[in-house]
C-alpha positions in Angstrom: 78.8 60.7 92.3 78.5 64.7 91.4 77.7 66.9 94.5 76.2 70.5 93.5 78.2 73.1 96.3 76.7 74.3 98.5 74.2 77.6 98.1 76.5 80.5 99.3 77.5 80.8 102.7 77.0 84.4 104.9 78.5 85.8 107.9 77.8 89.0 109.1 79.3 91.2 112.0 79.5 95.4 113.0 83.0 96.9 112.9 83.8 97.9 116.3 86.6 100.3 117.6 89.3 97.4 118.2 88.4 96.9 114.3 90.1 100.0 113.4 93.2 101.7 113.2 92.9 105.5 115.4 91.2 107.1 112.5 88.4 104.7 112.4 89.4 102.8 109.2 88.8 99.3 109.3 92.0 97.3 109.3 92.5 95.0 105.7 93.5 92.4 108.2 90.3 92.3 109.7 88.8 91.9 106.5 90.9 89.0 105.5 90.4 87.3 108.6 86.4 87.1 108.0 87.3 86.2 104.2 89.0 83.1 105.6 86.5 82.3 107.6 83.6 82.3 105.2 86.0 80.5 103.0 86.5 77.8 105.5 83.6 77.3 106.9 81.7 76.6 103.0 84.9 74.9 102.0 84.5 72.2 105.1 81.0 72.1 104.6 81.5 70.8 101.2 84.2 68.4 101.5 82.8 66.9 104.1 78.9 66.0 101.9 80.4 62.7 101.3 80.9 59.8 103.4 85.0 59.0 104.5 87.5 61.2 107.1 86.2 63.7 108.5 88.5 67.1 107.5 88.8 70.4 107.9 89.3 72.7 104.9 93.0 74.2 105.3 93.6 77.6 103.4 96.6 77.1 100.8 96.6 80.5 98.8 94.8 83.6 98.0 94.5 85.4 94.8 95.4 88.9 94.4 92.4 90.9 96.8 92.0 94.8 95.9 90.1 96.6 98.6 88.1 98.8 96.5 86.3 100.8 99.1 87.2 101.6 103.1 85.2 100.3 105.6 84.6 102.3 108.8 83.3 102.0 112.7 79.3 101.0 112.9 79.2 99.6 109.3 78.2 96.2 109.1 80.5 93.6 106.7 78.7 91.1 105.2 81.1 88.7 104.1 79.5 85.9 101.4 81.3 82.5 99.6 80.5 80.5 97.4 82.8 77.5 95.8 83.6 77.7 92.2 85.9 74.7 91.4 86.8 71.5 92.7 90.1 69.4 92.1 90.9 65.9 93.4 92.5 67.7 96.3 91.6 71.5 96.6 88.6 73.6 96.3 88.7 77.3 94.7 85.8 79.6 96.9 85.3 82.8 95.6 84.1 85.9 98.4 82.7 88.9 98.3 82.4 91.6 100.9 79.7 94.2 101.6 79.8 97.1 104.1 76.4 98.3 105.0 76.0 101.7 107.0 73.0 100.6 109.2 71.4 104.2 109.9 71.3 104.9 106.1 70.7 101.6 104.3 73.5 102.3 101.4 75.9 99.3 100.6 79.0 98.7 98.5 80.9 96.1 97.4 84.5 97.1 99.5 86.2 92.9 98.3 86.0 90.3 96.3 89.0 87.5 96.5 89.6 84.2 95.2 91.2 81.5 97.9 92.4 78.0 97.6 91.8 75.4 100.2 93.2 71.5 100.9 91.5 69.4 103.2 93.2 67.5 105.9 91.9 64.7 107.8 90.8 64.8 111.5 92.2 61.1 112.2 95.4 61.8 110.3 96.6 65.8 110.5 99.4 64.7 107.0 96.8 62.9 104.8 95.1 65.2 102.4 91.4 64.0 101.2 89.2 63.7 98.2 87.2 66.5 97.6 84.0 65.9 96.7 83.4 66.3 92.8 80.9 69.3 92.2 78.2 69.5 89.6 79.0 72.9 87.1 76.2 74.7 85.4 78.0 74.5 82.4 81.1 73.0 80.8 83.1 76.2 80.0 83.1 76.9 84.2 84.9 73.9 84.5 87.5 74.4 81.7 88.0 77.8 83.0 88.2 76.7 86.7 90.9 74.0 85.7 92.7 76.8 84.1 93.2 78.9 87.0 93.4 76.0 89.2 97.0 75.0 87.1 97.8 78.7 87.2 98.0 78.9 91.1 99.5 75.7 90.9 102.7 76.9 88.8 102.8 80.2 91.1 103.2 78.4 94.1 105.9 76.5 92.9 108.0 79.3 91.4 107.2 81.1 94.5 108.5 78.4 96.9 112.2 79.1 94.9 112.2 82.2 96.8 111.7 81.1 100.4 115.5 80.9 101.5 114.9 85.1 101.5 116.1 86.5 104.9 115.2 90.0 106.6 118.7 91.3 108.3 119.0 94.2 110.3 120.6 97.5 109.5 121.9 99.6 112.2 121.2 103.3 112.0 119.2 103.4 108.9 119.2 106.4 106.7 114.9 107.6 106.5 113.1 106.2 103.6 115.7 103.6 103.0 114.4 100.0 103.7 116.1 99.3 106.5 114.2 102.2 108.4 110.6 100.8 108.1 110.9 97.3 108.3 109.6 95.6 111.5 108.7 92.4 112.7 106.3 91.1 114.9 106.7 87.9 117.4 103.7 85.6 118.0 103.1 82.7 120.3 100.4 80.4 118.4 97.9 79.5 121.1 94.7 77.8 120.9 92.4 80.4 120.1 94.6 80.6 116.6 93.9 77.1 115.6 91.5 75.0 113.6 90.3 71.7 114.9 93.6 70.1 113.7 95.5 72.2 115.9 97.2 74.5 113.2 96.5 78.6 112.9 93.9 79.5 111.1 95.0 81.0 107.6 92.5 84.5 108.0 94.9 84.7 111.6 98.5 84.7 109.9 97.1 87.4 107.4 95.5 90.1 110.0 99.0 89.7 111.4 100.4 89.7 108.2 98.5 93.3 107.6 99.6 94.6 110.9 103.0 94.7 110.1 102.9 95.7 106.6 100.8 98.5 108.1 103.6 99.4 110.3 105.6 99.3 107.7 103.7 101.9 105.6 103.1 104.3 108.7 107.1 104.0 109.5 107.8 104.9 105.7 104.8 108.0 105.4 104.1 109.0 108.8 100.5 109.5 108.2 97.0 107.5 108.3 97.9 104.5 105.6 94.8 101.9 104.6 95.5 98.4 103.0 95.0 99.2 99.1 95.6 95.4 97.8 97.3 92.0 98.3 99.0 89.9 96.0 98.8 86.1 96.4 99.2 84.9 99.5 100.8 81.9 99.5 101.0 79.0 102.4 103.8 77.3 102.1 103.5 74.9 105.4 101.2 74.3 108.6 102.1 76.3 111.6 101.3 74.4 114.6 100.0 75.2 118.1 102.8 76.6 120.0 105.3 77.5 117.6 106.4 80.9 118.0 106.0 82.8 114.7 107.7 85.7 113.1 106.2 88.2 110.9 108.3 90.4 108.9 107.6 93.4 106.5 110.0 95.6 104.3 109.0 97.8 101.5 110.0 96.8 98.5 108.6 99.6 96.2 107.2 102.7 96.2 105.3 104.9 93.3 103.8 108.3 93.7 100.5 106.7 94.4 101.3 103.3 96.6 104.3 101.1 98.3 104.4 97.7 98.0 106.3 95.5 101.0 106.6 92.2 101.5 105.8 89.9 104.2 106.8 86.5 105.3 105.9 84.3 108.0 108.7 82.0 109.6 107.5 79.6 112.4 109.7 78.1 115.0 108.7 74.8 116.8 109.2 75.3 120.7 108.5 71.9 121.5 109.9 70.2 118.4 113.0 72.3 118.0 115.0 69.6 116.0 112.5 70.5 113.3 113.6 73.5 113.3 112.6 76.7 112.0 111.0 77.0 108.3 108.9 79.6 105.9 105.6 79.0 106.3 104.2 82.2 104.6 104.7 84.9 101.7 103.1 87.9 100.5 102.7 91.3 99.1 100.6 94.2 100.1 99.9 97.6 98.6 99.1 100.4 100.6 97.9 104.1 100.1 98.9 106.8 102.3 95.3 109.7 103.1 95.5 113.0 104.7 92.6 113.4 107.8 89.9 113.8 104.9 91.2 110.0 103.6 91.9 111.4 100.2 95.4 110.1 98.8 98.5 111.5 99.6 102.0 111.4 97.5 104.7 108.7 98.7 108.0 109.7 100.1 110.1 108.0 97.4 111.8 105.0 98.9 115.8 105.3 98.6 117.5 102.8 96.7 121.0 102.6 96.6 122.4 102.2 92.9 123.7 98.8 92.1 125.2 97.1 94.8 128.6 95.5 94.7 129.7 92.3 96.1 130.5 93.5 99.2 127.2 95.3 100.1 124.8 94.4 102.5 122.5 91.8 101.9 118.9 93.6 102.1 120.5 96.5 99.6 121.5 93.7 96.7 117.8 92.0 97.2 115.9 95.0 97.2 117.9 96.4 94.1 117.0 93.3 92.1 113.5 93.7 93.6 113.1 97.2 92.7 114.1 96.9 89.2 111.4 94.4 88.7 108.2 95.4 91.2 105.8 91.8 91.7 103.0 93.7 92.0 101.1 96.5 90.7 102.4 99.7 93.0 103.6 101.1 90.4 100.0 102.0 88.6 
């Protein structure tokens, strides 16, 4: 039996100060956050319009998401889904986001991102469930969905090759190299994080995900820095309730315009130790560097040492063979 999705689902909420970074900008991980949870809540809805388990729709990736305008204090986000593809086991939602400035009445479009969800059941937290077939209103949509649908697919598996990555510390760090902005950020997963399954909610790993990255770009510039884009997101495995998480950023490239850094989320089981700990997360995020007026300012060049030797520190040899070949799009 076909089921049409459902018609698009809304949720709408003012930016308030703890919204923002000091300048009143509107943090991109605030903006994920309510991406996800449009995404979830249309993506449960849906795989749930059949009889069987119960489940909750679990986010497994999101597509490269440009920010294309800022969002400030007082504005209203309207933050709308709608699902575009169904497999046997996933569901593709696409969202877009709207700021509204409430004493004027002007809108624009400041997102629009593509995310991938899995649905587990609520009697069994490891079985994945049928999703519901959906009803396309024509046959190309479907050929096209399957296409990007297999294209995710192969990106999460070539991205997984890259999870035994490590962030080591470098005492005294010369300025602009990458030693001197990267930070980390430690988080005990607590129930407010989690679905009904007990595991974080994906919109709260990337707001955390965008804080440090942020950090990252304000260590590197020194100035007001806004999220500019993210490149697939990609989750790798469930974080449970009360694992303690880490959430690392280092840049990784940086062009006159943006700097790219990557993030990745390990999680460490407290109560489970002898699991122990594992990558559950991976990104990258551009950002852009604005001057008190928010118009763009150059990037301090990040220093990269010329090619390491065998004996050189670990972080210089992987950022050398990441800076010779950027994963994202800093560099326009």
């Amino acid at each position: 039996m076909l089921y049409l999705f459902s018609p698009c689902s809304t949720i709408s909420r003012i930016m308030r100060p703890d919204d923002a970074n000091i300048v009143g900008n509107v943090h991109g991980g605030t903006i994920l956050k309510m991406i996800e949870e449009a995404g979830c809540i249309i993506g449960t809805r849906h795989c749930n319009s059949q009889p069987g388990d119960r489940c909750v729709a679990a986010l497994a990736r999101v597509e490269r998401t440009d920010f294309l305008h800022p969002m400030f204090i007082g504005e209203v986000a309207h933050v709308s889904a709608e699902i575009t593809y169904t497999s046997k086991h996933s569901v593709e939602v696409q969202v877009n986001v709207l700021a509204e400035n409430i004493l004027t009445g002007a809108k624009k479009v400041t997102n629009k991102a593509t995310l991938w969800y899995v649905p587990f059941s609520l009697q069994d937290v490891d079985k994945i469930v049928d999703v519901p077939p959906m009803e396309y209103s024509r046959p190309e949509h479907e050929d096209e969905g399957k296409k990007r649908y297999e294209a995710q697919k192969l990106e999460r598996l070539e991205t997984k090759e890259r999870n035994g990555e490590v962030m080591t510390s470098v005492p005294l760090p010369e300025a602009y190299t990458v030693g001197f902005s990267q930070s980390s950020l430690i988080h005990l997963v607590g129930p407010s994080d989690c679905t009904l399954l007990g595991f974080v909610h994906g919109g709260v790993t990337m707001k955390l995900m965008d804080e440090v990255a942020g950090i990252v770009a304000a260590r590197h510039c020194k100035t007001n820095i806004v999220t500019a884009s993210v490149d697939a997101i990609n989750f790798h495995r469930k974080i449970k309730k009360g694992c303690v998480i880490t959430v690392s950023g280092r840049m990784t490239f940086t062009s006159n315009k943006s700097m790219e850094i990557e993030v990745f989320v390990d999680s460490d089981p407290l109560v489970e130790a002898e699991k122990g700990k594992y990558r559950a997360v991976t990104a990258f995020f551009t950002f852009i560097s604005l001057d008190k007026d928010n118009r763009p300012l150059a990037i301090p060049p990040l220093k990269v040492r010329p090619a390491p030797v065998a004996t050189s520190h670990p972080a210089d040899i992987y950022i050398y063979r990441i800076y010779q070949t950027p994963l994202s799009r800093a560099s326009q």
